[in-house]
C-alpha positions as CSV (number, residue, x, y, z in Angstrom):
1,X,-46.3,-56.6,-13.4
2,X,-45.7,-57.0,-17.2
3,X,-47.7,-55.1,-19.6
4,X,-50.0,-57.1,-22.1
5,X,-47.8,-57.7,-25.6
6,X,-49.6,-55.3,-28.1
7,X,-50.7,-53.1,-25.6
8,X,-50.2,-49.2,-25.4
9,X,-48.3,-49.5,-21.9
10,X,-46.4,-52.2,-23.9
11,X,-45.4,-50.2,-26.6
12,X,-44.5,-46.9,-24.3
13,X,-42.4,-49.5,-22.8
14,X,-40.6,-50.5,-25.8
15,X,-40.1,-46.7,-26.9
16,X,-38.9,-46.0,-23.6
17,X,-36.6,-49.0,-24.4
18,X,-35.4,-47.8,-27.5
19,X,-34.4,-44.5,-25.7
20,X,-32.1,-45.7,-23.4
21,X,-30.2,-47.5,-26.3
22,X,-30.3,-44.3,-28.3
23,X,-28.9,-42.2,-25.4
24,X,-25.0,-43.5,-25.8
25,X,-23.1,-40.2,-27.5
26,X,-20.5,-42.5,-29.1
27,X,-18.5,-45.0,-29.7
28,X,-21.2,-47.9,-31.2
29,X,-22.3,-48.6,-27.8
30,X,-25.6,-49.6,-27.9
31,X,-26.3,-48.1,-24.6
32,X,-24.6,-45.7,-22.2
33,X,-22.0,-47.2,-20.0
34,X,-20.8,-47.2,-16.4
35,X,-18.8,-44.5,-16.6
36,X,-21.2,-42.1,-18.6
37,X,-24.1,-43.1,-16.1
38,X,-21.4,-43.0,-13.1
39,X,-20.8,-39.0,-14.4
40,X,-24.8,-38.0,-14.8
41,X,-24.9,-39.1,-11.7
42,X,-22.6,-37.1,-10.0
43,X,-23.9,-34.3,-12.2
44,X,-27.3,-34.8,-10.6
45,X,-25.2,-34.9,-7.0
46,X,-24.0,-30.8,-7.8
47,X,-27.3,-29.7,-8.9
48,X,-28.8,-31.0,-5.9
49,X,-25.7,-28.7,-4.1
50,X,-26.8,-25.6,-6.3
51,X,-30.2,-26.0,-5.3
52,X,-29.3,-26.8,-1.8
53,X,-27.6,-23.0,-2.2
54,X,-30.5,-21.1,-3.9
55,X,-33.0,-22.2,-1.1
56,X,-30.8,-22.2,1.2
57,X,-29.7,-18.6,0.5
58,X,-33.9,-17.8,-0.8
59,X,-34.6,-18.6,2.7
60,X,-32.6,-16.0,4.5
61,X,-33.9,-13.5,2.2
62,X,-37.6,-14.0,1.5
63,X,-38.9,-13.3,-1.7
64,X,-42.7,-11.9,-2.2
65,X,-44.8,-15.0,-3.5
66,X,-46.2,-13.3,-6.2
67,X,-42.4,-12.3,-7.7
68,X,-41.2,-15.9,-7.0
69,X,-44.1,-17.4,-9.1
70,X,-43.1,-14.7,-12.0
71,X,-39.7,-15.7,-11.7
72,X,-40.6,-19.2,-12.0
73,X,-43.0,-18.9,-14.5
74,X,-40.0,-16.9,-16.7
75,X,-37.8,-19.4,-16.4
76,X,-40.1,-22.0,-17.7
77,X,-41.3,-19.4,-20.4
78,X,-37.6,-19.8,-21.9
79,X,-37.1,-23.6,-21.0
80,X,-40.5,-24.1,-23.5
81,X,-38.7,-23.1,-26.6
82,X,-35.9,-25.2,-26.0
83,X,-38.6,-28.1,-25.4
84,X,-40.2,-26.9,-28.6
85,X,-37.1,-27.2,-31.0
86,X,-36.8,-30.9,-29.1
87,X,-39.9,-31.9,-29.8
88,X,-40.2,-30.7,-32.9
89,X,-36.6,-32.5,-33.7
90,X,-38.4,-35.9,-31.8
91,X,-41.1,-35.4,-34.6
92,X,-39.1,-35.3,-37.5
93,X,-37.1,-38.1,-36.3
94,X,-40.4,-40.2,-35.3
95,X,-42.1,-39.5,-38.8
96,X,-39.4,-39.8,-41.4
97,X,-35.9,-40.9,-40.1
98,X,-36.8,-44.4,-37.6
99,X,-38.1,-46.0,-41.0
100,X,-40.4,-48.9,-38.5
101,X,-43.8,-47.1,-38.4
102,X,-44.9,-49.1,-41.7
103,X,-44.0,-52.3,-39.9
104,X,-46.2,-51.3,-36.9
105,X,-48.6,-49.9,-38.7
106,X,-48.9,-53.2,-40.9
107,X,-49.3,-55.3,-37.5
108,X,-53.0,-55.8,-36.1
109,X,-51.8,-53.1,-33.6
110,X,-54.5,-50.3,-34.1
111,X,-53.2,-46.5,-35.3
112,X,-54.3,-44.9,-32.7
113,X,-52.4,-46.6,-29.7
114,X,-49.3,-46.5,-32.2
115,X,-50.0,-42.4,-32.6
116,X,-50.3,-42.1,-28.8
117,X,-47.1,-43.9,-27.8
118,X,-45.4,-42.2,-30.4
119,X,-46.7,-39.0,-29.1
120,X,-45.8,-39.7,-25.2
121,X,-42.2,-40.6,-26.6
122,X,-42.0,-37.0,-28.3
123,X,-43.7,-35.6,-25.0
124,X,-40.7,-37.8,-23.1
125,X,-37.8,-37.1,-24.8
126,X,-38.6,-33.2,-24.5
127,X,-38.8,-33.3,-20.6
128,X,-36.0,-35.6,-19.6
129,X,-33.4,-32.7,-19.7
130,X,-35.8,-30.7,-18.0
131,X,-37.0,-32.8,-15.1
132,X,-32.7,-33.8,-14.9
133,X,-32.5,-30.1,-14.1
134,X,-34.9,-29.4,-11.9
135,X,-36.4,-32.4,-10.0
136,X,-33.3,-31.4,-7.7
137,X,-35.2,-28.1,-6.4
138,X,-38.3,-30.2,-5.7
139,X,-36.0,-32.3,-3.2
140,X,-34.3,-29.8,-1.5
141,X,-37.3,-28.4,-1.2
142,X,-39.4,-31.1,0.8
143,X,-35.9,-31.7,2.9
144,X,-36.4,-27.8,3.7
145,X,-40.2,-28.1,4.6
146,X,-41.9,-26.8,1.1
147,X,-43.6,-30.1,-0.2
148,X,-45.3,-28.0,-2.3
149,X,-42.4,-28.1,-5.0
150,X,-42.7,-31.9,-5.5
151,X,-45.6,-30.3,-8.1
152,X,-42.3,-29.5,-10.3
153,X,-42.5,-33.2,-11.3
154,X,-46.1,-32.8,-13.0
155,X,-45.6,-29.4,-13.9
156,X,-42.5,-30.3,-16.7
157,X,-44.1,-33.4,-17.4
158,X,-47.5,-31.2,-18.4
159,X,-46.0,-28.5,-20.0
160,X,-44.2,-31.1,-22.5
161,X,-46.9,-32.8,-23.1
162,X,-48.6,-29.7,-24.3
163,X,-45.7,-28.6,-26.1
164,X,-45.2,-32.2,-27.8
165,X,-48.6,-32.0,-29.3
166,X,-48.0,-28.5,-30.7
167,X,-45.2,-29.9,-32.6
168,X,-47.0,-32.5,-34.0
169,X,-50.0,-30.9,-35.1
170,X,-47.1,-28.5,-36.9
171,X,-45.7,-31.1,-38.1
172,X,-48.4,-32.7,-39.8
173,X,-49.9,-29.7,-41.1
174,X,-46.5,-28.2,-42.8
175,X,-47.1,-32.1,-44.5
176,X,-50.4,-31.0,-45.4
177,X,-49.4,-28.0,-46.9
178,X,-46.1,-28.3,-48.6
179,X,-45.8,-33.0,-48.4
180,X,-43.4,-34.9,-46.9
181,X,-40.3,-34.2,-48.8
182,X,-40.1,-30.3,-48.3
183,X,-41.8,-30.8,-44.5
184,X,-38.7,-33.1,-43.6
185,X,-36.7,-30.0,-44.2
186,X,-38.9,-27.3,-43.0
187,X,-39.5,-29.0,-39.5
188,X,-35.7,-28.9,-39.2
189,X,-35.2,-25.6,-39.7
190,X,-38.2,-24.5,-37.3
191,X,-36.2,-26.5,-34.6
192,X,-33.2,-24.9,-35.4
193,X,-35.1,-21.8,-34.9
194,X,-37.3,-22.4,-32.3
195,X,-33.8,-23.3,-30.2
196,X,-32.7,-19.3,-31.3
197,X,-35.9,-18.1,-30.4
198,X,-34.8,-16.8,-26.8
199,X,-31.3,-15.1,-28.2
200,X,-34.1,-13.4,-30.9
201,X,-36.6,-11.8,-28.6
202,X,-33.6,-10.9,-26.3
203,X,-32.2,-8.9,-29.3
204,X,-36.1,-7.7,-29.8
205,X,-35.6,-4.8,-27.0
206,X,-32.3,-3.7,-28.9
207,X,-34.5,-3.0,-31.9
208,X,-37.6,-1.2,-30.4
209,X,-36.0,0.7,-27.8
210,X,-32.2,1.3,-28.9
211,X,-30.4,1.5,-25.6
212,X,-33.8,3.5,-24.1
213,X,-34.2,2.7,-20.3
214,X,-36.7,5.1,-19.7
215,X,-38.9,4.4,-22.7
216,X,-38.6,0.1,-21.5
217,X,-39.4,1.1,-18.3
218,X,-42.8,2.8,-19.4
219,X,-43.4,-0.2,-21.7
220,X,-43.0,-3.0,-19.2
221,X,-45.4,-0.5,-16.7
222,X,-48.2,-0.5,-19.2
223,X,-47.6,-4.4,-19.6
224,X,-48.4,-4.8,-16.1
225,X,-51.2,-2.2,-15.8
226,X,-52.8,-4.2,-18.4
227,X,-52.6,-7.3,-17.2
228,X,-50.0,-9.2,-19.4
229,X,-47.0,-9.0,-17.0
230,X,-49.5,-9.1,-14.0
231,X,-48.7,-11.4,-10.9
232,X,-52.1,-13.4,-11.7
233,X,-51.3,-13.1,-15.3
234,X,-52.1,-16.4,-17.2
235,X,-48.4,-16.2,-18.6
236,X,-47.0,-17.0,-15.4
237,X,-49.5,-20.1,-14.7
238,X,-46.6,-22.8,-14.8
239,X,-44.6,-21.0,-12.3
240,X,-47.2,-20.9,-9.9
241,X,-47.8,-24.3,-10.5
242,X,-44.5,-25.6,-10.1
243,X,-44.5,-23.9,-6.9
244,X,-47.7,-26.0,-5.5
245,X,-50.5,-23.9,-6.2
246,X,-53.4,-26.4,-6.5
247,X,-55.7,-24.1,-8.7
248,X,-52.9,-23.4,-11.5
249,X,-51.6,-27.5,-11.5
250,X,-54.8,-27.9,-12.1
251,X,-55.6,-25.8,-15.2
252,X,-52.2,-27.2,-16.3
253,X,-52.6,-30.6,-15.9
254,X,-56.0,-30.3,-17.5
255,X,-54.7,-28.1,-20.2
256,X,-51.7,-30.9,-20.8
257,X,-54.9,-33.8,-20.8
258,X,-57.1,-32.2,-23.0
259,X,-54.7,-31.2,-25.9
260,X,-53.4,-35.0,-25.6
261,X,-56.5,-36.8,-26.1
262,X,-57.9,-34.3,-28.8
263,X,-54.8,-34.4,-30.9
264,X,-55.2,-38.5,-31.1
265,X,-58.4,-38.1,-31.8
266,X,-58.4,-35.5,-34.2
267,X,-54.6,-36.3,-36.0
268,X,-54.2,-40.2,-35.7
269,X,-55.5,-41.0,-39.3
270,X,-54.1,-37.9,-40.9
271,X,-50.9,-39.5,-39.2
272,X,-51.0,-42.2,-40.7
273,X,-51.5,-40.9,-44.4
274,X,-48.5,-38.6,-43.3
275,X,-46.4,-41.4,-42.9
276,X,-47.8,-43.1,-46.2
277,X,-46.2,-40.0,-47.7
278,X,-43.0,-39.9,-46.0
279,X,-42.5,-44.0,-47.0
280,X,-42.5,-42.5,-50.8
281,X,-39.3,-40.1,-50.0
282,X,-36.9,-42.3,-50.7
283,X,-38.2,-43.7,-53.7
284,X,-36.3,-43.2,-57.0
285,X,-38.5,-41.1,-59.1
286,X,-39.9,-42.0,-62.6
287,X,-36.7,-42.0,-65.4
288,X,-37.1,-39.2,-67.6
289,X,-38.1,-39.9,-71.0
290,X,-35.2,-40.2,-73.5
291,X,-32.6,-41.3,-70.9
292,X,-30.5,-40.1,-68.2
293,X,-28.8,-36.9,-69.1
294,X,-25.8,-36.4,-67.6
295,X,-24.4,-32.4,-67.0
296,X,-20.5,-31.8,-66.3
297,X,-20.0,-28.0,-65.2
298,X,-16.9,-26.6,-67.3
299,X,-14.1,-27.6,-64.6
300,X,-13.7,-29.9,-62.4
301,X,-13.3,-27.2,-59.5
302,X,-16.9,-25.9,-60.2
303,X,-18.1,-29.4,-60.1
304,X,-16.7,-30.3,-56.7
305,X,-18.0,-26.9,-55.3
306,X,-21.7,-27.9,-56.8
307,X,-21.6,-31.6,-55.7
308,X,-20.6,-30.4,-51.9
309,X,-23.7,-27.6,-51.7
310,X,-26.1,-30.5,-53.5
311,X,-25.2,-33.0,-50.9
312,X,-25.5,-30.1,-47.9
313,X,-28.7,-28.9,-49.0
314,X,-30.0,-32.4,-49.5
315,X,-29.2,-33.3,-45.5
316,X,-32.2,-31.7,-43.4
317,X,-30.2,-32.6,-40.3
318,X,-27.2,-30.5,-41.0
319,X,-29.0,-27.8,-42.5
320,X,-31.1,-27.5,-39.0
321,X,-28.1,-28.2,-37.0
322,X,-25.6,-25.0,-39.5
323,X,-28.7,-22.6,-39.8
324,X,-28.6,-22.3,-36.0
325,X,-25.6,-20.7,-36.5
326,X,-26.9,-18.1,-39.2
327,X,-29.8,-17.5,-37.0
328,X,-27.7,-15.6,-34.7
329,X,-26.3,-13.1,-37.9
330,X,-30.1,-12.3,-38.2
331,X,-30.4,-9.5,-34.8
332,X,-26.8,-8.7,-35.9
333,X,-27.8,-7.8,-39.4
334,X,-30.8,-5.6,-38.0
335,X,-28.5,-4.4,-35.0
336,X,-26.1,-2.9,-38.3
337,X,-29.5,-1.8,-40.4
338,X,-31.1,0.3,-37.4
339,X,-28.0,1.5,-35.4
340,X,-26.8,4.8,-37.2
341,X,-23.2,4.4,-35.1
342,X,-22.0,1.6,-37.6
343,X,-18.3,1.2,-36.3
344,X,-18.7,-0.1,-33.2
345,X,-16.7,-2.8,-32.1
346,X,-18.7,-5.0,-30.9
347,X,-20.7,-5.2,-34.4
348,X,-17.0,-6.2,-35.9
349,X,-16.5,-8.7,-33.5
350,X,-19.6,-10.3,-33.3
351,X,-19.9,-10.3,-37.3
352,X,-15.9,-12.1,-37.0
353,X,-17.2,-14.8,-34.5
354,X,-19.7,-16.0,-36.0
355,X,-18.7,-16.4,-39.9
356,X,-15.5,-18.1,-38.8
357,X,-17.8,-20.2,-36.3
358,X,-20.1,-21.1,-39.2
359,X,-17.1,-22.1,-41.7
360,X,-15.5,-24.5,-39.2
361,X,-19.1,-26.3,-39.0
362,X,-18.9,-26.3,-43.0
363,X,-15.1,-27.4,-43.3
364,X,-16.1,-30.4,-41.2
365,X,-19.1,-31.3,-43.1
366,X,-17.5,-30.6,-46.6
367,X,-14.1,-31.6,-46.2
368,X,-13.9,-34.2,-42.6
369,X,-17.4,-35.8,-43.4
370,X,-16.1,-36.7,-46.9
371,X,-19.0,-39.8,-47.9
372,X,-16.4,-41.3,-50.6
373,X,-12.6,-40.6,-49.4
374,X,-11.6,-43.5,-50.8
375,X,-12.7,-43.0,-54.5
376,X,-11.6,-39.7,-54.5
377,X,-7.8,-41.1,-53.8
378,X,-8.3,-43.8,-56.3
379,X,-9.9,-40.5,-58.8
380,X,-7.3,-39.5,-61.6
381,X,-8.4,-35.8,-60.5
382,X,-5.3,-33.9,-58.9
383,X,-5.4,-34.0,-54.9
384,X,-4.7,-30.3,-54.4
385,X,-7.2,-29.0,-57.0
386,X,-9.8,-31.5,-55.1
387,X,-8.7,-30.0,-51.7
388,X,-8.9,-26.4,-53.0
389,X,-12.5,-26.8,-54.1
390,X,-13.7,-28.5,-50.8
391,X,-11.6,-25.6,-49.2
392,X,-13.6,-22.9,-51.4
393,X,-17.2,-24.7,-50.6
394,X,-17.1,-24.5,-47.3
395,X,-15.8,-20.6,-47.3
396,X,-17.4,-19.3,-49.8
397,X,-21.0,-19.5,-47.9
398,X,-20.1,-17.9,-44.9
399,X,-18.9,-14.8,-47.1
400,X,-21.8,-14.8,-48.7
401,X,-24.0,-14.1,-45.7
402,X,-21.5,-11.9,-44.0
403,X,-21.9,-9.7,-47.8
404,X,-24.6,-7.5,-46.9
405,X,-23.9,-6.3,-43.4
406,X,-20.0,-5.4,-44.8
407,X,-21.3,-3.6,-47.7
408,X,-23.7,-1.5,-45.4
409,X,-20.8,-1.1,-42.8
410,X,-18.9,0.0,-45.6
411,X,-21.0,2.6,-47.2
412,X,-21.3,4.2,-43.9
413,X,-18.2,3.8,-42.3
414,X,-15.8,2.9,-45.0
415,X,-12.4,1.8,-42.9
416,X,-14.3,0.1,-40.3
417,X,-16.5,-1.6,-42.7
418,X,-13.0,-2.8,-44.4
419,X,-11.4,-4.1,-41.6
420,X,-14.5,-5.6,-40.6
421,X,-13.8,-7.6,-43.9
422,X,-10.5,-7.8,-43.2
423,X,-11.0,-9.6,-39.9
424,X,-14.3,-11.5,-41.3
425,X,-12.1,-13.1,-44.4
426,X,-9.2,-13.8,-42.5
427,X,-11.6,-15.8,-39.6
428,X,-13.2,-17.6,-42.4
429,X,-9.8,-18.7,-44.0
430,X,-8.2,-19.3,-40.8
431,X,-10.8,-22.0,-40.1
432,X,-11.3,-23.4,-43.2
433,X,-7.6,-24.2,-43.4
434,X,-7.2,-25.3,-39.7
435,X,-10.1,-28.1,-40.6
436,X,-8.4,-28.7,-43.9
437,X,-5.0,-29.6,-42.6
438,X,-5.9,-30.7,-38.9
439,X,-9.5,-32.2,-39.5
440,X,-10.1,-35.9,-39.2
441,X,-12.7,-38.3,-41.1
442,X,-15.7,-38.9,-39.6
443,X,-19.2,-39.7,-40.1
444,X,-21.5,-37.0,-40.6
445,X,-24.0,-38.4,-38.2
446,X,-21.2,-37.2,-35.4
447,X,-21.9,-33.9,-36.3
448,X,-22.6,-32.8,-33.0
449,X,-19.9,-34.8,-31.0
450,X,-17.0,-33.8,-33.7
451,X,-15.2,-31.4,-31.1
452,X,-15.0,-34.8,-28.5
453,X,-13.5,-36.8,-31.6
454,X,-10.4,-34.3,-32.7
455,X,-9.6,-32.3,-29.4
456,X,-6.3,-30.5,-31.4
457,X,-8.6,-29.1,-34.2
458,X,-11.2,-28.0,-32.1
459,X,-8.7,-25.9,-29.8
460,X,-7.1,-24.7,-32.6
461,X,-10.3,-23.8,-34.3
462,X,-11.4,-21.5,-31.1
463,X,-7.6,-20.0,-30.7
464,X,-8.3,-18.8,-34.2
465,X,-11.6,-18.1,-34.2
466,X,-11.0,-15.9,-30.8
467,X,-8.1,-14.0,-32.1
468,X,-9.7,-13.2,-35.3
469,X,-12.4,-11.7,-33.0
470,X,-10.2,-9.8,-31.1
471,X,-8.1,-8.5,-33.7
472,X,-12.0,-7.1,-35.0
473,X,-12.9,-5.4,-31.6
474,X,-9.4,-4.1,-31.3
475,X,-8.4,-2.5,-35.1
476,X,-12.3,-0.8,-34.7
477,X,-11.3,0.1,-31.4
478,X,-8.9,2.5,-32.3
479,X,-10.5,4.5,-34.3
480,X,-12.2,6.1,-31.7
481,X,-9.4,5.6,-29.0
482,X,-5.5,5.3,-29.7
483,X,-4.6,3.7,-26.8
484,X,-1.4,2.8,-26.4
485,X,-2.8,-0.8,-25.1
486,X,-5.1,-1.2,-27.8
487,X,-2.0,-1.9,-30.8
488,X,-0.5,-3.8,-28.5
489,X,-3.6,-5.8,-28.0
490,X,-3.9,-5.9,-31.8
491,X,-0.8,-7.1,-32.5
492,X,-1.2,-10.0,-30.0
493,X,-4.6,-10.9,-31.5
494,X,-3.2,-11.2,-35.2
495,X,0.5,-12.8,-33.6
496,X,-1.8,-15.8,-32.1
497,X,-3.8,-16.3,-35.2
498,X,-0.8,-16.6,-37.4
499,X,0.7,-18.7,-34.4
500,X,-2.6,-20.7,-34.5
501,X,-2.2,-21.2,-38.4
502,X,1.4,-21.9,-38.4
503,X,1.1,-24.8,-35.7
504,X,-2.0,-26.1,-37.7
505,X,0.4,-26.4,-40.3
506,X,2.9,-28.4,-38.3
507,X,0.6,-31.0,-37.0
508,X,-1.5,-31.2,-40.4
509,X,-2.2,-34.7,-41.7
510,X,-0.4,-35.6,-44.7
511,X,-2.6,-36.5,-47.5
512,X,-2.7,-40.6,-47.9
């Protein structure tokens, strides 16, 4: 039976639709093919085998109720901030970046189906990983004789819903607050963040309690004297749900229902003056009285340098999609600031990682993603000078963050603070040149799919990036152990990078 044209079941339809086009990772197909369908099958086949395991092996050794529903309810405590940085992602995207919510919002469709559809697509597209995932334990689970689990099915698709609606009433109140232009941004970076947030409060414990068992231990006690950690604690309410409780689905699904219906109710209009706002973002702005002034920095060096920061910090994607990246610098920053034993290895190698990590995703934006390739051939500027400058934009930021933890390491332990920045400045050089001289154009909407596209420069990137890493954990290493093993395994970590560089170099693309 067809849905009514114009109808909100119609238009879930057609956003479901659009979906399924939308899910091909590349290539220009406009919708996944045999073989890519063929393999998430077969991926669905071996999670259906690990969960086949985990019961299996769960019901040899039973597990106390109570615990099982806390485990549960854990594991869909993490899951949500994951299905938060999606949804708030699915927002962003649904707002300012599909551009066809003024033609439907012209139509004689009414607002409120249009914000309701939209809303169940946001809700959708947040629990399809999910329900992938885990739909396999709910049918392993009725083969095994615990129907009960089916209630995974409503249980994701509830708790998405919920989380969906969160992320757009913070997405139309950051427009509220700070407009469309700086929200488009803003919403990115909370993603990008929201994603992190798990790594973050893992970290958390680190900071409080400094390697303290005993002191965690009396913590996590008083949580569950007090009721937070409890076994009937609210926190663990989708757990027990997923497991079949009937009271909990029920609070859940209610919960899910109710947070629905009053964000259309209460949001819809202040929807659609949201999108009214975001229709103006790409409108040129007023010309200036007196003309167009046009500002040339003093070389041509500084003004390649300026124009690739302008154009990153003008792309709310990229930004979301890099700052995940510096996100993770943020517990090791505080990890160097608290810890009073500042030459540990770990510290140098973690610090190496994820500055050379960062630079590669720059190199590609700055130097593969090039917008204009052509006219900068055709440009009477010098090749090399224009290759050095992209080279320096997409290094010199990943030094700059990596500044103040070195500069701390290095007031308070001054030679492994310096081969920390040894190590750091040779990982950031290393992958910057690898990108420079193996890297391939591309699009910069393949941002995320740009290790598929060039196989050679993404191996080549992680030999370097590892080595560099090693040589960090190894050189730090020995100043509290000379082991004979350790210069060995030193001199092996900086062999392969220079290995790694030198083969970069042999299989670098000539310059058209």
């Amino acid at each position: 039976m067809k849905a009514a044209p114009g109808s909100t079941l119609w238009l879930l339809g057609h956003e479901l639709r659009l979906a399924w086009y939308n899910s091909a990772v590349s290539g220009g197909k406009r919708r996944p093919g045999i073989l890519s369908i063929l393999v998430w099958i077969a991926g669905w086949s071996v999670m259906h085998g690990v969960a086949f395991a985990l019961l299996h092996a769960l019901g040899r050794n039973p597990v106390d109720p109570a615990l099982l529903g806390i485990l549960a309810g854990a594991v869909l405590l993490v899951l949500s901030t994951f299905m938060l940085s999606n949804a708030l992602k699915a927002c962003t995207l649904a707002l300012f970046e599909r551009g066809d919510l003024d033609l439907l919002l012209s139509s004689p469709l009414p607002s409120r189906s249009i914000f309701s559809v939209r809303l169940l697509g946001v809700a959708a597209s947040s629990a399809a990983l999910f329900l992938f995932l885990f739909t396999p334990f709910a049918h392993v689970a009725l083969f095994m004789g615990r129907p009960g689990w089916l209630a995974i099915y409503p249980t994701v698709a509830a708790l998405a819903l919920v989380i969906a609606c969160a992320a757009m009433l913070l997405t139309l109140a950051l427009v509220r607050v700070f407009g469309a232009r700086r929200t488009r941004v803003l919403a990115q970076v909370l993603a990008a963040v929201a994603g992190a947030l798990l790594f973050l409060l893992s970290q958390s414990f680190n900071f409080i309690f400094r390697g303290d068992d005993r002191a965690l231990a009396q913590s996590a006690q008083h949580m569950i004297e007090n009721g937070i950690l409890a076994p009937d604690s609210p926190l663990w309410l989708p757990g027990r749900a997923a497991l079949g409780e009937a009271l909990p689905l029920l609070v859940l699904v209610a919960l899910a229902a109710a947070a629905c219906l009053l964000t259309i109710a209460r949001t819809h209009r202040f929807f659609v003056k949201g999108l009214q706002q975001a229709a103006g973002i790409g409108h040129a702005a007023p010309r200036a009285a007196g003309g167009v002034r046009f500002r040339f920095r003093r070389t041509l060096f500084d003004t390649i340098v300026a124009k690739e920061w302008r154009l990153i910090a003008r792309d709310p994607h990229l930004i979301s999609q890099v700052l995940l990246q510096v996100v993770y610098l943020v517990p090791l920053l505080f990890l160097i600031l608290r810890n009073n034993d500042v030459s540990g290895p770990a510290i140098a190698a973690g610090l190496t990682l994820l500055c050379s990590s960062l630079t590669g995703a720059l190199a590609w934006i700055v130097i593969s993603a090039e917008d204009a390739p052509d006219l900068l051939l055709s440009s009477p500027a010098a090749m090399r000078t224009i290759r050095l400058a992209k080279l320096a934009a997409a290094t010199m930021l990943p030094l700059l963050v990596a500044a103040l933890p070195l500069l701390w390491m290095i007031v308070h332990g001054p030679l492994a603070g310096l081969i920390t920045a040894f190590t750091v400045t040779g990982a950031v050089l290393s992958a910057g040149l690898v990108v420079l001289w193996v890297g391939r154009p591309a699009p910069r909407s393949n941002f995320k799919a740009r290790g598929k596209e060039n196989f050679l420069c993404s191996m080549l990137e992680l030999a370097v990036t590892l080595s560099w890493g090693g040589l960090a954990w190894t050189m730090v290493s020995l100043l509290g152990a000379a082991a004979d093993w350790m210069v060995a395994a030193a001199a092996a970590a900086l062999a392969l990078a220079l290995l790694t560089l030198a083969l970069a170099w042999l299989f670098r693309r000539q310059p058209a």
